[in-house]
C-alpha positions in Angstrom: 66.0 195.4 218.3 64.4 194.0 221.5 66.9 190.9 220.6 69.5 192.5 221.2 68.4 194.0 224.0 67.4 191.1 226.2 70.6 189.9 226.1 72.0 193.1 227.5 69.5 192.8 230.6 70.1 189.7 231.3 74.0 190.2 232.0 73.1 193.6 234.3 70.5 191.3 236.3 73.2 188.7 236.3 76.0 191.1 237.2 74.0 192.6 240.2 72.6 189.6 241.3 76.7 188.4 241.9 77.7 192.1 243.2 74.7 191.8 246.1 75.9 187.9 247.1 79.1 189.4 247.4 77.8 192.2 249.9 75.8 189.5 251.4 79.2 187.4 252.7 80.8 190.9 253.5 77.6 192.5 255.7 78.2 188.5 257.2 81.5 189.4 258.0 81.3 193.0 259.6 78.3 192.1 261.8 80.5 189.7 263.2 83.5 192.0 263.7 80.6 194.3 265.2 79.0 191.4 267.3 83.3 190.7 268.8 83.3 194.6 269.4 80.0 194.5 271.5 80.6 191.2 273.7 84.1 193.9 275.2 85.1 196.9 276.6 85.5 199.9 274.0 89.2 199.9 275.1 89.8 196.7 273.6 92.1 197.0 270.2 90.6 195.3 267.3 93.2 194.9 264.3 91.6 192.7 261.0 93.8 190.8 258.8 93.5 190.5 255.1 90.2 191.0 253.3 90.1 195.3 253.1 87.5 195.0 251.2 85.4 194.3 254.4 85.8 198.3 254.6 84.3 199.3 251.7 80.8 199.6 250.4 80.0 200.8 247.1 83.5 201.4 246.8 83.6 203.7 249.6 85.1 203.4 253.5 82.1 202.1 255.5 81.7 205.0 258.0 79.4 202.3 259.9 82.1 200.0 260.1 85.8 202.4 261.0 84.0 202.8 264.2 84.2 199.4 265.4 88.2 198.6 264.6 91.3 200.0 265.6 93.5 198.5 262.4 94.1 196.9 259.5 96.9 194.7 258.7 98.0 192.6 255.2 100.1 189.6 254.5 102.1 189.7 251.8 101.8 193.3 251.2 105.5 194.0 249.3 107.0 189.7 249.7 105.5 186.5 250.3 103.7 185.5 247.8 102.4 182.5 246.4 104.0 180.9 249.8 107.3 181.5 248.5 109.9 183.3 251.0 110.9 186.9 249.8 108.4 186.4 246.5 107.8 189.9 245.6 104.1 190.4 245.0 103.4 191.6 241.4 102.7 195.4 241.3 99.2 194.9 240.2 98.4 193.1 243.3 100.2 195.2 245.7 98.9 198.2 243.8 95.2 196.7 244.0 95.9 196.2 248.1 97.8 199.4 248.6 94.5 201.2 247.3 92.1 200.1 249.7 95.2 200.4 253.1 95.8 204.0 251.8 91.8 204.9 252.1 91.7 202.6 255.5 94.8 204.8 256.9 93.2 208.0 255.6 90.2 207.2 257.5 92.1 207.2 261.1 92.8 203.9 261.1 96.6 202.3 261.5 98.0 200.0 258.9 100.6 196.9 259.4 101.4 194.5 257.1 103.5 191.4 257.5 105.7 190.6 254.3 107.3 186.9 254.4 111.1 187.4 253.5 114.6 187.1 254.7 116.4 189.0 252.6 118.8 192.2 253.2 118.2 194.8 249.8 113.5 193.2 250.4 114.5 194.5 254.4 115.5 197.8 253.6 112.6 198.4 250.5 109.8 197.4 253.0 110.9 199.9 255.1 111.0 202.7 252.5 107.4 201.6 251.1 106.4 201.7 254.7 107.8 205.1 255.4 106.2 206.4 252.3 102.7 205.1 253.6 102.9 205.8 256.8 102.5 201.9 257.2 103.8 199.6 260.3 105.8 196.9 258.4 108.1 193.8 259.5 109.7 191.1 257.9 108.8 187.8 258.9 111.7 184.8 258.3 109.2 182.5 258.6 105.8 181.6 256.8 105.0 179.5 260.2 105.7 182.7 261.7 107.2 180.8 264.1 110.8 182.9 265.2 111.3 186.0 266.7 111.2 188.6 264.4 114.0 191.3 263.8 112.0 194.6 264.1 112.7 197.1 261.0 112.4 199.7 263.1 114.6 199.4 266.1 113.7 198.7 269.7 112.6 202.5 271.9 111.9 202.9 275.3 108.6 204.7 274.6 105.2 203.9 276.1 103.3 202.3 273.8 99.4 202.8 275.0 97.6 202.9 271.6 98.5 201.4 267.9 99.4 205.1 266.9 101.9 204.9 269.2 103.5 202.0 268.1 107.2 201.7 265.7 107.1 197.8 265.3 105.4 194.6 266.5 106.4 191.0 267.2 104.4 188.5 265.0 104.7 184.9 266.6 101.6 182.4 266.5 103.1 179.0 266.6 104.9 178.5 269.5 105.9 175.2 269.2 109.2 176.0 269.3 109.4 176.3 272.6 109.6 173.9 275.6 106.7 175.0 277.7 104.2 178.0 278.6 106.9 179.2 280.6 109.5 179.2 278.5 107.4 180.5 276.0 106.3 183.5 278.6 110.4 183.9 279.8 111.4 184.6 276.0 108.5 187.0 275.2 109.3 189.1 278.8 113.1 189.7 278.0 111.9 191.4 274.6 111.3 195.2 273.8 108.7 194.8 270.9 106.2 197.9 271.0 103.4 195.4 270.2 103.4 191.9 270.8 100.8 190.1 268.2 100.9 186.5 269.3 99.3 183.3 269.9 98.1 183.7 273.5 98.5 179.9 274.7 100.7 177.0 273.9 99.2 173.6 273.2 95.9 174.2 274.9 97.7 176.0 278.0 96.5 179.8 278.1 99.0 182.5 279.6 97.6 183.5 282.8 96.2 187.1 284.1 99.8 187.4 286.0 101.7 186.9 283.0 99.8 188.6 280.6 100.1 192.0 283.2 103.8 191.6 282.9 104.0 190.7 279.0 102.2 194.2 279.0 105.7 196.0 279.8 108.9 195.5 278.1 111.9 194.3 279.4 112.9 197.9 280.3 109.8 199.0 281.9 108.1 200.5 279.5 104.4 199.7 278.5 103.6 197.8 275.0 100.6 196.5 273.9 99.6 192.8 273.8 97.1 191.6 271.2 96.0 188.2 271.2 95.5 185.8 267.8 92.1 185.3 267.1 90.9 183.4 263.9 87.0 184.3 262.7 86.7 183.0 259.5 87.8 179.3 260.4 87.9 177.0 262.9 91.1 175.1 264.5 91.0 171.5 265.3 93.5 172.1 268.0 91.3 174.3 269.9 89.4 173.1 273.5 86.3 173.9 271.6 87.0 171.0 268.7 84.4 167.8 268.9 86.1 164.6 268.7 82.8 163.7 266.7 84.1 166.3 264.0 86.9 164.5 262.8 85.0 161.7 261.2 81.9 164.1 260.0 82.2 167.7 260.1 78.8 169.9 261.1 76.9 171.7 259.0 77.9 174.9 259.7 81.8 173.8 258.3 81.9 173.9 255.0 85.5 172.4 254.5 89.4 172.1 255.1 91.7 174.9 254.2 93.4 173.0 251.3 96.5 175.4 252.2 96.0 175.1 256.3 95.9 171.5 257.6 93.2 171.0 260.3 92.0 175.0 259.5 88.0 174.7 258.3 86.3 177.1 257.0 83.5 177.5 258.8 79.8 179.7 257.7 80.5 182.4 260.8 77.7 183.8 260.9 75.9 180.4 262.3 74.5 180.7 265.5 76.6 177.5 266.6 79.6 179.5 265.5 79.3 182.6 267.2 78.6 181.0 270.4 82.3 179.4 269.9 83.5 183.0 269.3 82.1 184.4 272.0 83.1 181.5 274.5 86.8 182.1 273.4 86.5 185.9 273.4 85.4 185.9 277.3 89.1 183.7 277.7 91.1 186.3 275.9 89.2 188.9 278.1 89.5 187.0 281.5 93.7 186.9 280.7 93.6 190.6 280.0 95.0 191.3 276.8 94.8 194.3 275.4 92.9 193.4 272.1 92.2 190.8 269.2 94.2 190.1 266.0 91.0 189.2 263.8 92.3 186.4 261.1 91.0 184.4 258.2 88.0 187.5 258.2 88.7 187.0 254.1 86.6 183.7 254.5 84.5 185.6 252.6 85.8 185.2 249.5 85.5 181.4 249.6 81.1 181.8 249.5 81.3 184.6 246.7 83.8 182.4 244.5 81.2 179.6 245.4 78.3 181.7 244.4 79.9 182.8 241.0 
C-alpha cells in the first residue's frame, strides 16, 4: 500500500513545486509592471501585450494587479499565427486566450488585439468577434507592423481622452519605411487614428515634446491618445542603452537571443542592472509627453518556466 502511495506524493510535490516556479516568473513580472506604474504619473495609460496570464492568480483576476494597468492587448487573437499572414488561430488557442480577455474586460479593463491578415471575408469576421466581445480589433498587413493600418472601425471626430473612449488604433513600430523623423512625424499628423500605438523614435532619433503635443490631436482637431512602444521582457540591440561590449559576450543578466527576433534578448527583468535600463528609458518617454506605455515581450515569462520544467 505505502508503495503505491509514495509514488502518488511524489508527482503532487513535483506538480506544485513547477506550479510555484511558474508564479515565481509571473510575481517577477507584475512587480515590474508595478515598479513602471510607480516611477509615473497615475494618468499615464499602461496597455500589456500578450502573456494574460500575468492577471491571474490561482486562476482568478489579481485584484492587486487591475489596479496598476489600463489594458490588455493580444497578437494573433482571430489570424496570424504561426507567423503566417491571415493564419487563423485554431479554436482551442483562441478559445484558451479569449477566456482569460473576457475575465480581463469584465474586470474594467479594455481589450485590443492585433490579428496579422490581409484579407477581405478575415476583415469583416474580426470585426464581428470583436463586436461580440466588446474587444478593440485591427488588422495588421504586415507582421513588421511596418504600414499604416486600415482601421476596421472607421475614422470619428470624437475626443479620445481615455482607452474607453477609443473605436480603433494605429499599430506602427518599425518605421523604417520612412525617410526621416520628420517624415515619419508629417505622416502620423495627417492621420485620424483614435489611438496611435507606435514606436516613438526612428533610428535612435526620439520625437520631441513639440511633436508629440501635436501627434496628440488628429488631423481634424480632435484629441487621440498616443502610447509609446515599450519592450520589458527583452532587450534591443538598437537601443542607446546597448554596450558595444555586448555583442561579443552578452551580461549575465541576458539569458539569450530571441531565435524568432534578430538582435531581441531576453533578458532576467527583474535584475537590478535591468530595471535601471527600464527606468532610464521610461523618464525619456515621460520627458516627450506621451500619453502612456505599450508594455511588450511581458510573456518573457514563459521562457524561465519552460526552462524550469
Amino acid at each position: 500500500m505505502t508503495k503505491k502511495i509514495i509514488p502518488i506524493v511524489l508527482l503532487f510535490l513535483s506538480f506544485t513545486s513547477l506550479a510555484s516556479a511558474n508564479e515565481e516568473y509571473r510575481e517577477k513580472m507584475r512587480d515590474l509592471i508595478r515598479e513602471i506604474r510607480a516611477n509615473t504619473t497615475n494618468d499615464r495609460i499602461i496597455i500589456t501585450q500578450n502573456g494574460s496570464e500575468v492577471y491571474f492568480k490561482n486562476g482568478e483576476p489579481d485584484q492587486n494587479f487591475l489596479p496598476y494597468v489600463n489594458g490588455a492587448s493580444q497578437e494573433s487573437l482571430f489570424y496570424g499565427k504561426e507567423g503566417k499572414l491571415g493564419k487563423k488561430t485554431s479554436n482551442k488557442e483562441r478559445d484558451s486566450l479569449l477566456k482569460n480577455l473576457i475575465q480581463i474586460k469584465s474586470s474594467g479593463k479594455t481589450v485590443l488585439d492585433v490579428n496579422y491578415s490581409k484579407n477581405k471575408n478575415n476583415r469583416k469576421n474580426i470585426e464581428e468577434e470583436n463586436k461580440k466581445y466588446g474587444f478593440i480589433g485591427e488588422e495588421i498587413p504586415s507582421f513588421t507592423a511596418d504600414v499604416l493600418n486600415v482601421p476596421i472601425k472607421a475614422f470619428n471626430k470624437k475626443d479620445i481622452y481615455s482607452l474607453e473612449d477609443a473605436e480603433n488604433f494605429l499599430y506602427l513600430l518599425n518605421p523604417h519605411k520612412f525617410k526621416d523623423v520628420d517624415e515619419y512625424f508629417r505622416i502620423l499628423s495627417n492621420t485620424d487614428y483614435d489611438v496611435l500605438i507606435i514606436e516613438p523614435s526612428f533610428n535612435g532619433i526620439f520625437f520631441t515634446k513639440e511633436q508629440i503635443r501635436k501627434l496628440k490631436y488628429k488631423s481634424t482637431g480632435e484629441r487621440r491618445l498616443v502610447i509609446a512602444y515599450f519592450s520589458i521582457g527583452e532587450a534591443e540591440n538598437y537601443r542607446d542603452y546597448w554596450k558595444p561590449e555586448w555583442n561579443k559576450k552578452l551580461p549575465s543578466w541576458m539569458e539569450t537571443e530571441n531565435k524568432n527576433w534578430e538582435g531581441n534578448f531576453i533578458i532576467k527583468y527583474w535584475s537590478d542592472e535591468w530595471r535601471n535600463i527600464i527606468k532610464t528609458y521610461q523618464l525619456k518617454l515621460d520627458y516627450i509627453g506621451v500619453d502612456g506605455y505599450y508594455l511588450d515581450t511581458i510573456d518573457s515569462f514563459y521562457y524561465f518556466e519552460n526552462k524550469e520544467s
